[in-house]
C-alpha positions in Angstrom: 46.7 -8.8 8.4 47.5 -5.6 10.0 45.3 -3.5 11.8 43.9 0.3 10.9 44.8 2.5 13.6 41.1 4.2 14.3 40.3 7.2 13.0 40.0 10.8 15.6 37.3 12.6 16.0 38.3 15.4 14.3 39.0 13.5 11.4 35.6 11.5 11.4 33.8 15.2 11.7 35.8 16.7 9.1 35.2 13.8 6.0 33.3 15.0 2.7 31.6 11.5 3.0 30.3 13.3 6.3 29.8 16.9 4.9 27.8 15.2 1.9 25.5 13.3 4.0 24.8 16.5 6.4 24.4 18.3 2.8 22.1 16.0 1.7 19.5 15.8 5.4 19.4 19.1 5.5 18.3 19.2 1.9 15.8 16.6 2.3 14.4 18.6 5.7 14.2 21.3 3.4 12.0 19.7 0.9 9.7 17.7 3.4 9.1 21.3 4.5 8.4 22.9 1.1 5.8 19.8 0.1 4.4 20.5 4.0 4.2 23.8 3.2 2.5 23.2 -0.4 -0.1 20.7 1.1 -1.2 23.4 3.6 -1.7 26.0 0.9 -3.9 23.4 -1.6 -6.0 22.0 1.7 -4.4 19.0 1.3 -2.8 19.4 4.8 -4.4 15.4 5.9 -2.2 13.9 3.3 1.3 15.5 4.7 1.6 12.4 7.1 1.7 10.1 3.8 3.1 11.9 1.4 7.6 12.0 1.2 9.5 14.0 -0.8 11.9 10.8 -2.4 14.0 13.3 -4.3 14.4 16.2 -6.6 16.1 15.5 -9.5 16.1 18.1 -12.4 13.5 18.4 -13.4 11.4 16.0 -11.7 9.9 15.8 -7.9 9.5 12.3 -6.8 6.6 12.3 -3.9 6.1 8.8 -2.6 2.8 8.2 -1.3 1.1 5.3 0.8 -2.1 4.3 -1.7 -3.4 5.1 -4.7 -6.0 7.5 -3.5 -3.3 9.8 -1.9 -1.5 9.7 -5.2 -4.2 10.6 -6.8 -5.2 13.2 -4.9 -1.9 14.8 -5.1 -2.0 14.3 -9.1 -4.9 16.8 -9.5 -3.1 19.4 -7.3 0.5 18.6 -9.3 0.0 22.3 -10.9 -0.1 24.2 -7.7 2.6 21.6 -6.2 5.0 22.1 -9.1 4.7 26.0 -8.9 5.5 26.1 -5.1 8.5 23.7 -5.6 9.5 25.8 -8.9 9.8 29.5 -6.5 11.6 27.4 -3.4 13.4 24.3 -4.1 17.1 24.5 -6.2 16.9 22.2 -8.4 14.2 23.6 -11.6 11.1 21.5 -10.8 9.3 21.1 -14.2 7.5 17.7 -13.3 5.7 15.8 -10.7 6.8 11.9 -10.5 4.3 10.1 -8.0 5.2 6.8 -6.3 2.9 4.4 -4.6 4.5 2.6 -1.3 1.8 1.5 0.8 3.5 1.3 4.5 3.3 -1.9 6.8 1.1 -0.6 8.8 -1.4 0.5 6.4 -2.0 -2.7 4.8 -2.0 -4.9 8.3 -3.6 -7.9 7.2 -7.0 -9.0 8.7 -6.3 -12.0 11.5 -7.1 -15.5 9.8 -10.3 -16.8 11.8 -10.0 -20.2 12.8 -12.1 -22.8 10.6 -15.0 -23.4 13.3 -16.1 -27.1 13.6 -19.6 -27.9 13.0 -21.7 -28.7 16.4 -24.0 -31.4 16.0 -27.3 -29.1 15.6 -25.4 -27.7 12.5 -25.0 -30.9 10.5 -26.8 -32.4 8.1 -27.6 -35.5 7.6 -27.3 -38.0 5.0 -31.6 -38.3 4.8 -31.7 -34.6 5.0 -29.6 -33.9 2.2 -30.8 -36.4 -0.2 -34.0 -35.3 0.5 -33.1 -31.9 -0.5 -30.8 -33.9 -3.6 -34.9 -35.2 -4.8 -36.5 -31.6 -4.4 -34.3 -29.7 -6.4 -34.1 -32.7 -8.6 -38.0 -32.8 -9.2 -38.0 -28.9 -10.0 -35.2 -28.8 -12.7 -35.1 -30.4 -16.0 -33.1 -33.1 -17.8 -30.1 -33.6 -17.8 -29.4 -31.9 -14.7 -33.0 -34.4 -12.7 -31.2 -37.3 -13.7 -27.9 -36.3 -12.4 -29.1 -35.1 -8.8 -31.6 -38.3 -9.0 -28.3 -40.6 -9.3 -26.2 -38.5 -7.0 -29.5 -38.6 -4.2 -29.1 -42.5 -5.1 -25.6 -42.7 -4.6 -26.0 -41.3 -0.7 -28.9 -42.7 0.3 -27.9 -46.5 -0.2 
């Protein structure tokens, strides 16, 4: 199998794949600005940190967000959001497409305690529970007495 000689510089810098991706950042800088922007202007300007423009595809903005709430929240402002996009962005916004992506470390689950073993003041025993097995026993009615009876019988001999 032969080998491909490796591309130049110049020829790395002058690609359309290349052209297309530096296209494309600078679009999608330009629309992280414009919903910045937007945010500011409703005094939603707490919610810019978890809100990303995904795309803007005619005629829909797709804003991911990181929980409901924020989604929400940026639903009952998607007037005011679709006019700013509508004067600034390209591409005719006409809807507002919200997607909920909570991040990593949003949902950082809550450390698993280890089960803790019962020290010796903390148990019960046997006499103490069938004890308790006859009191409850003696305040309920049948068919529930005999059954707490019987199971008071079963630990207790």
């Amino acid at each position: 199998m032969a080998r491909r000689r490796p591309k130049h510089l110049q020829q790395l810098f002058g690609s359309q794949q290349l052209q297309q991706f530096a296209d494309f950042t600078e679009q999608y800088q330009l629309w992280q600005q414009l919903l910045s922007d937007c945010l500011q202007e409703t005094s939603l300007a707490e919610l810019a940190a978890s809100c990303e423009v995904i795309a803007v595809r005619a005629p829909s903005l797709i804003i991911q967000v990181s929980s409901a709430a924020i989604g929400q929240r940026i639903k009952t402002e998607q007037g005011r959001i679709i006019t700013h996009f509508q004067t600034h962005a390209t591409p005719a916004v006409a809807s507002l497409e919200v997607r909920i992506r909570p991040s990593r470390q949003a949902v950082a689950p809550e450390p698993r305690k280890a089960p803790q073993k019962n020290t010796p003041k903390e148990l019960v025993t046997e006499s103490e529970t069938v004890k308790k097995l006859r009191e409850q026993a003696a305040l309920c009615e049948e068919p529930l007495r005999s059954q707490l009876l019987a199971l008071a019988d079963k630990y207790s001999g």
